[in-house]
Residue frames as a rotation matrix with the C-alpha (Angstrom) as fourth column:
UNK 1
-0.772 0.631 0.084 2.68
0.069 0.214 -0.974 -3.88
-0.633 -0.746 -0.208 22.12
UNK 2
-0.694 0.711 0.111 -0.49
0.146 -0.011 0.989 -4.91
0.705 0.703 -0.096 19.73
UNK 3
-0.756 0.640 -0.138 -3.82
-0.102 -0.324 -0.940 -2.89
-0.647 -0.697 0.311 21.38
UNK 4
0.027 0.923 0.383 -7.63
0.697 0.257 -0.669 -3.12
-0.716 0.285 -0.637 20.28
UNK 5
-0.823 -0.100 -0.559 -8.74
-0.038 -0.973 0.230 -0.53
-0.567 0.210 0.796 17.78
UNK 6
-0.409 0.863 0.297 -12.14
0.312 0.438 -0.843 0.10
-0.857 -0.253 -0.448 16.61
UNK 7
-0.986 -0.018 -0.167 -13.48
-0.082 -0.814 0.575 1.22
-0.146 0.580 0.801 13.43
UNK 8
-0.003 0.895 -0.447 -16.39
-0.217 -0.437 -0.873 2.48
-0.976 0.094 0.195 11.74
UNK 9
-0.854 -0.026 -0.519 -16.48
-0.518 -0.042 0.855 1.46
-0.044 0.999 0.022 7.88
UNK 10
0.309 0.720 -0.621 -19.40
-0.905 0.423 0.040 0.85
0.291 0.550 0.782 4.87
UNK 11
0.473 0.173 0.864 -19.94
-0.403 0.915 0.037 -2.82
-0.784 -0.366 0.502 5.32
UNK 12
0.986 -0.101 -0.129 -19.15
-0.105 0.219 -0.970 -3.52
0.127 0.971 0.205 1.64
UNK 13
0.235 -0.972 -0.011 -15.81
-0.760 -0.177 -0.625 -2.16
0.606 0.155 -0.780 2.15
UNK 14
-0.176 -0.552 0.815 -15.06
-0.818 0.542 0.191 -4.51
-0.547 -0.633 -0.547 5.07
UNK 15
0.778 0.298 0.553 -16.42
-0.101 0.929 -0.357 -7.38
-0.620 0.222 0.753 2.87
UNK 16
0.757 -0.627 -0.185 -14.08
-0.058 0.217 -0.974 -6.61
0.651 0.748 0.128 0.26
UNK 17
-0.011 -0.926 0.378 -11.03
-0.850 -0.190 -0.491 -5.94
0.526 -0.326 -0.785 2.25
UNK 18
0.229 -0.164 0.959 -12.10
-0.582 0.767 0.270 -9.28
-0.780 -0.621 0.080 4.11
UNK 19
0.971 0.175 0.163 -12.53
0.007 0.660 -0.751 -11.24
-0.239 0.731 0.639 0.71
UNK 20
0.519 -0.820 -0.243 -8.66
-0.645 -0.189 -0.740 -9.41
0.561 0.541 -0.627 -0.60
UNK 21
0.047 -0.838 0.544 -6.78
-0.995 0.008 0.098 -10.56
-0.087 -0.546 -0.834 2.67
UNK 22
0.603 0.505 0.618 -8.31
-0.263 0.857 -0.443 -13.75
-0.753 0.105 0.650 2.67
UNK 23
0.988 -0.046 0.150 -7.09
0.156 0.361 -0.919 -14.16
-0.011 0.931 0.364 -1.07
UNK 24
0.328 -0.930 0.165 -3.44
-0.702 -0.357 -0.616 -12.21
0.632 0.086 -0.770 -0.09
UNK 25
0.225 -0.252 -0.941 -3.12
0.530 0.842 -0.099 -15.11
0.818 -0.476 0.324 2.64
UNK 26
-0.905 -0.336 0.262 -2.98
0.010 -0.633 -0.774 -11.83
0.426 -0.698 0.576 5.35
UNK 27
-0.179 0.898 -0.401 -5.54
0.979 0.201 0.013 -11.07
0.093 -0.390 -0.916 8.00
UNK 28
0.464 0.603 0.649 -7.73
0.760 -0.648 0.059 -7.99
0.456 0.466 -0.758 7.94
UNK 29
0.961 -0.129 -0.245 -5.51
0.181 -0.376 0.909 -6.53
-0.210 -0.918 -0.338 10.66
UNK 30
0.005 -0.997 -0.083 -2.50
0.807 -0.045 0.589 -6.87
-0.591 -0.069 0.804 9.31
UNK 31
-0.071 -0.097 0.993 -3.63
0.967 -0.252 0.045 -5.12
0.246 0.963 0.111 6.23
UNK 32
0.845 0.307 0.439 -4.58
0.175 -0.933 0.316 -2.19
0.506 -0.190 -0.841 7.99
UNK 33
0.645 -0.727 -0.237 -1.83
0.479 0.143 0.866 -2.51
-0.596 -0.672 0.441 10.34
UNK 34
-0.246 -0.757 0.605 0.57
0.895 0.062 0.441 -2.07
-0.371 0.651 0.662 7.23
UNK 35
0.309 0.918 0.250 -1.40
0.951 -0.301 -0.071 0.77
0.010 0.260 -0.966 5.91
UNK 36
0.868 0.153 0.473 -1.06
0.126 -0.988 0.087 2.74
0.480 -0.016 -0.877 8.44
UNK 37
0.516 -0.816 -0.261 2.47
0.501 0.040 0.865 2.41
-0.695 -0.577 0.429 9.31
UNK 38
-0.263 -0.384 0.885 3.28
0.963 -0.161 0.216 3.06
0.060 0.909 0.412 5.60
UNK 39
0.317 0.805 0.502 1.17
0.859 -0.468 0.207 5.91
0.401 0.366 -0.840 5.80
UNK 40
0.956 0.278 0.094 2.37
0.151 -0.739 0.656 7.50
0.252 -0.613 -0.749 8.45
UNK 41
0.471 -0.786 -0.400 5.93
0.816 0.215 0.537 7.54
-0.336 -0.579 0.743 8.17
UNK 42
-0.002 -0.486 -0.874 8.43
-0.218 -0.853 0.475 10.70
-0.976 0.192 -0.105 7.59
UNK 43
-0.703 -0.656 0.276 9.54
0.271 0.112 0.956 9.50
-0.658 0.746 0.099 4.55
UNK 44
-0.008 0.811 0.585 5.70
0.995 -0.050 0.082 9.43
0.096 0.583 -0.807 2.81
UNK 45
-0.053 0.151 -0.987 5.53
0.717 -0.683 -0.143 13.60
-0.695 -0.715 -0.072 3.97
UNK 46
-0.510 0.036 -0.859 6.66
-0.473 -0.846 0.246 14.87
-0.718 0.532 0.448 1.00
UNK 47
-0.767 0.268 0.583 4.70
0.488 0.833 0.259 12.67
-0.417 0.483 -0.770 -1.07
UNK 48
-0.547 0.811 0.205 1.50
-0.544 -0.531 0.650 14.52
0.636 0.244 0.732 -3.45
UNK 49
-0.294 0.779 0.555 -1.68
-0.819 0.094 -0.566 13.55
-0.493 -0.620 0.610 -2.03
UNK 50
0.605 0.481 -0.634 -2.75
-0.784 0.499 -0.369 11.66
0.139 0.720 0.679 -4.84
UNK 51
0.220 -0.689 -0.691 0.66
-0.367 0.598 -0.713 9.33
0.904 0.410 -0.121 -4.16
UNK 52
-0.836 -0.281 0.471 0.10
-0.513 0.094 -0.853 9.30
0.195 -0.955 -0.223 -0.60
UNK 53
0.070 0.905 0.419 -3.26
-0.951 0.187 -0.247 7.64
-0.302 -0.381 0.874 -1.15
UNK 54
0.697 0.457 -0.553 -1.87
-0.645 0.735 -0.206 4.90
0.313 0.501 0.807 -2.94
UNK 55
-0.422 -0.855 0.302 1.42
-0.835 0.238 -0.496 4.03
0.352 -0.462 -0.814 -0.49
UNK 56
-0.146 0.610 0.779 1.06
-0.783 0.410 -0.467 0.68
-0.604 -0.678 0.418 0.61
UNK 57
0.395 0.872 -0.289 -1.01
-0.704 0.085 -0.706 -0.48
-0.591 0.481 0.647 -2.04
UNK 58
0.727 -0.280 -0.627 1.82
-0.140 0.833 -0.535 -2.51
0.672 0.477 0.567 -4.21
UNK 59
0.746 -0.544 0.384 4.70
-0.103 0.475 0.874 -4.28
-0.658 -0.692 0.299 -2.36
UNK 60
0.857 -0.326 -0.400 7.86
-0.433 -0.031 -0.901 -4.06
0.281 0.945 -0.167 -4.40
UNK 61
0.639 -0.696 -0.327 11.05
0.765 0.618 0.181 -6.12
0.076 -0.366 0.927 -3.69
UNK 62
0.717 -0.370 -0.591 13.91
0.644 0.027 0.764 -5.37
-0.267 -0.929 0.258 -2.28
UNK 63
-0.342 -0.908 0.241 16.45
0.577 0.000 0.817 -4.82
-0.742 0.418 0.524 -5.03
UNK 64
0.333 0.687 0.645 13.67
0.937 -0.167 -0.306 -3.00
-0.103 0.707 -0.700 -6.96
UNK 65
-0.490 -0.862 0.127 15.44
0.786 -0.374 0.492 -0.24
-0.376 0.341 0.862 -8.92
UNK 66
0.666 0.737 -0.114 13.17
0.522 -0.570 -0.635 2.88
-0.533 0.363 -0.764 -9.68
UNK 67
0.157 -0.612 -0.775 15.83
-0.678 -0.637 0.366 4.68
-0.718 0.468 -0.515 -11.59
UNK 68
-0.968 -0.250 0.009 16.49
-0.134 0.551 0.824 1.63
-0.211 0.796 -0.567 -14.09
UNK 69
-0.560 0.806 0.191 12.61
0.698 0.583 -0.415 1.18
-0.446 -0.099 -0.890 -14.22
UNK 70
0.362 0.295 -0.884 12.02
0.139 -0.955 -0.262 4.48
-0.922 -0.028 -0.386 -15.46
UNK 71
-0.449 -0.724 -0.524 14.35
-0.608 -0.182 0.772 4.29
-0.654 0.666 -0.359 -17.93
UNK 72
-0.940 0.285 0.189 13.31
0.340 0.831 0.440 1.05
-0.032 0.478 -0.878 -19.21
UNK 73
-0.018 0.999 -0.040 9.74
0.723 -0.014 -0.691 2.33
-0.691 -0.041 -0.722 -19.25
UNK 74
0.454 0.196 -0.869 10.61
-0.229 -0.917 -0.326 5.60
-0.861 0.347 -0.372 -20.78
UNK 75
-0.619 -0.642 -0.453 13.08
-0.669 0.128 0.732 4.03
-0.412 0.756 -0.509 -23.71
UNK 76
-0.708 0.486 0.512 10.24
0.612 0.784 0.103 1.28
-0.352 0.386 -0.853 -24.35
UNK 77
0.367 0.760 -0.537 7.75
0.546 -0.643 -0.537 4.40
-0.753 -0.096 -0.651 -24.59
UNK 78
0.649 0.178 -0.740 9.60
-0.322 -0.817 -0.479 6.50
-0.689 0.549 -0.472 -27.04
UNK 79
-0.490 -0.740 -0.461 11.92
-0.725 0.051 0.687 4.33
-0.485 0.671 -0.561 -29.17
């Protein structure tokens, strides 16, 4: 069920966040939509603050391997 929801925000910000979605081919709703679903789920709980502020923020594929990414970051970094 999709209900109303008001906010309050700095103009600016809404310009930008209208200008991003616009450019992401999403509408300003979804983006927020997405947001806060991400935000708020169990899984994000134990998350630092500082990593809970950026959830959301990149979209990573499916098959996307954080253990082989790491690696491959950390062996390009010190060899």
């Amino acid at each position: 069920m999709t209900t109303k929801l008001t906010l309050t925000v700095e103009k600016s910000v809404i310009e930008r966040a209208k200008s991003y979605a616009k450019g992401t081919g999403r509408s300003l709703s979804e983006l927020i939509e997405n947001y806060l679903d991400t935000v708020t789920r169990d899984e994000n709980k134990e998350l630092s603050s500082k990593l809970r502020k950026i959830v959301g923020a990149v979209k990573l594929p499916k098959d996307f391997d954080e253990e082989k990414e790491q690696r491959s970051y950390l062996e390009n970094k010190h060899l």
